[in-house]
C-alpha positions in Angstrom: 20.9 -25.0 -10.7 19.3 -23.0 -8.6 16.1 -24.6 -7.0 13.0 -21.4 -5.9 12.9 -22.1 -2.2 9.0 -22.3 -1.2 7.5 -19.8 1.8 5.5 -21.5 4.1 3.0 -19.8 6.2 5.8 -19.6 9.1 8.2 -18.1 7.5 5.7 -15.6 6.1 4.8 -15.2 9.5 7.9 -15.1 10.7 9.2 -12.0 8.6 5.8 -10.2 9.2 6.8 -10.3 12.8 10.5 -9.3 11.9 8.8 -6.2 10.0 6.2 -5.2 11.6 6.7 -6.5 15.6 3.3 -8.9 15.2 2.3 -12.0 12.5 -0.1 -11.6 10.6 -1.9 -14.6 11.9 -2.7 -12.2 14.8 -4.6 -9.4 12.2 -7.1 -12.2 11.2 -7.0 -14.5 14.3 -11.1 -14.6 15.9 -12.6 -12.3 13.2 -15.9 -13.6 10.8 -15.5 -14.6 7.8 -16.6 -11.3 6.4 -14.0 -9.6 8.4 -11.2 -11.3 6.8 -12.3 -11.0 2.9 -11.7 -6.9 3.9 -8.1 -7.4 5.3 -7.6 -9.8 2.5 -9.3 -6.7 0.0 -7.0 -4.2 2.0 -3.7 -6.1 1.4 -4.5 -6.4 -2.5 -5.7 -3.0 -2.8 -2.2 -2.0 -1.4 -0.2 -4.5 -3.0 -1.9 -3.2 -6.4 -0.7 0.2 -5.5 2.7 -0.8 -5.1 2.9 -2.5 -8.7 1.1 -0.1 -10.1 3.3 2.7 -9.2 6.3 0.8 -9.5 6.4 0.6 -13.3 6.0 4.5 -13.5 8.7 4.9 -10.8 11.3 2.3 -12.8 10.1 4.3 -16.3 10.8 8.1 -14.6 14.2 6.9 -14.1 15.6 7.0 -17.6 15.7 9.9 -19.7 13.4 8.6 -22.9 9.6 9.1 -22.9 8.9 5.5 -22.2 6.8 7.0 -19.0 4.3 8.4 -20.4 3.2 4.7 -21.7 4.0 3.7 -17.8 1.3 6.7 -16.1 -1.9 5.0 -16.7 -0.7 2.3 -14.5 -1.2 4.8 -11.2 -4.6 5.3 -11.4 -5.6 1.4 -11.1 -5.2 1.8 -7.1 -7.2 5.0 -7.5 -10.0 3.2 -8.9 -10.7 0.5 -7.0 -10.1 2.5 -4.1 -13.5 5.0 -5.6 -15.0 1.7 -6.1 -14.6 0.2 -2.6 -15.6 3.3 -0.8 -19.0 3.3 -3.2 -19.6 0.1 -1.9 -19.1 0.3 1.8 -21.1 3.6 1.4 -24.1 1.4 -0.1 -23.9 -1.4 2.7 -23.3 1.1 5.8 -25.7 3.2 8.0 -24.7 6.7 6.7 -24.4 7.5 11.3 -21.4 5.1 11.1 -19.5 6.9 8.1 -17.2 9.3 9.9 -16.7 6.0 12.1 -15.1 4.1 9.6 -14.0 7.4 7.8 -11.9 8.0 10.9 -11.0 5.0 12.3 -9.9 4.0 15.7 -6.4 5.5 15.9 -6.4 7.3 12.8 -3.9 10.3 13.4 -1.5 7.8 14.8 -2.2 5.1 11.4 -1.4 8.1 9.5 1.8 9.2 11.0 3.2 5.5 11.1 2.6 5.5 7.5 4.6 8.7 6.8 7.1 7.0 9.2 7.4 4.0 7.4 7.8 5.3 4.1 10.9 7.7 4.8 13.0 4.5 4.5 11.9 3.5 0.8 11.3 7.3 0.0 14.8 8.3 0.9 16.6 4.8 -0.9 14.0 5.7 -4.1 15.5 9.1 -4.6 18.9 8.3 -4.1 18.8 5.2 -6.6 16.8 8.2 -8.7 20.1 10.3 -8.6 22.2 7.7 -10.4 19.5 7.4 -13.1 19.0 10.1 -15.5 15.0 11.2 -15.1 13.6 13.4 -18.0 11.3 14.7 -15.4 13.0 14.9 -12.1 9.8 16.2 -10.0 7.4 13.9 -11.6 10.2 11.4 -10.8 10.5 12.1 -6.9 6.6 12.6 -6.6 5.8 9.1 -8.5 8.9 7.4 -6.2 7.2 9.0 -3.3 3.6 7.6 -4.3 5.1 4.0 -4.4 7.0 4.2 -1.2 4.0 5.8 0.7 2.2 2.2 -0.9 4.3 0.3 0.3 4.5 1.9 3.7 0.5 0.8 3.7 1.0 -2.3 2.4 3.4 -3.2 5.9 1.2 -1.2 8.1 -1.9 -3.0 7.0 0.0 -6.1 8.7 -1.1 -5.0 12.2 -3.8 -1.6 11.6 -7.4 -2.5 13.0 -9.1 -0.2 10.6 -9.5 -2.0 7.3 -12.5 -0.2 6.1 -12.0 1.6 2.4 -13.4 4.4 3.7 -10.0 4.6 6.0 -7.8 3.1 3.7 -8.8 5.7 0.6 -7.8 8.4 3.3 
């Protein structure tokens, strides 16, 4: 019998270093309290965009209708994404908007993303080609929605800009 092996924080650790070059001990080490609940916010917000688009995804890859059950499940991320940037709108200064808006480096967070997710984009379409998609377009554009989520989801590991208002950009 197969016994599940259990991840302790230095193995997590240790892959996020493999993956991303840093641990992730080092994205919350010295920050308040308040600090960390956003990078912990962040990481579910991105890790709810990757299930929620990966149920569509998985669906658009066989030729029967089951996807249109499968496309409410995208606009979850959508929505608490609205709802986090109403909220950080409420508790800012509306002078430090385009601040958070923009980020520190946010041309450069946005190209790593697009960077990032060529890998899963490009292994997503090719697994698409030995399935049979009804809807080949939507197909590619839903596998290209959850491999640009999970491309966040890893680049959150390190990014300094955790703010809603960045992250719904």
């Amino acid at each position: 019998m197969i016994q599940p092996c259990e991840a302790s924080p230095s193995t997590l650790n240790g892959c996020c270093r493999y993956l991303t070059g840093h641990g992730y001990q080092a994205r919350t080490r010295g920050l308040p309290p308040s600090a960390n609940i956003k990078v912990t916010l962040a990481f579910k917000a991105s890790a709810l965009a990757c299930a929620s688009a990966f149920f569509p995804a998985r669906a658009l890859s066989y030729p029967d209708d089951a996807w249109r059950k499968a496309m409410p499940y995208l606009t979850v991320a959508p929505m608490l994404a609205v709802v986090g940037v109403i909220v950080e709108l409420f508790l800012l200064p509306a002078d430090i908007w385009s601040m958070r808006l923009m980020g520190t480096n946010g041309l450069a967070c946005l190209a790593l993303i697009a960077l990032i997710g060529i890998g899963p984009l490009v292994i997503f379409l090719a697994l698409l080609r030995h399935g049979a998609p009804s809807s080949p377009a939507l197909a590619g554009a839903v596998c290209g929605v959850f491999a640009g989520a999970i491309a966040a989801t890893v680049f959150l590991a390190h990014c300094p800009d955790d703010s809603p208002l960045f992250v719904a950009t």
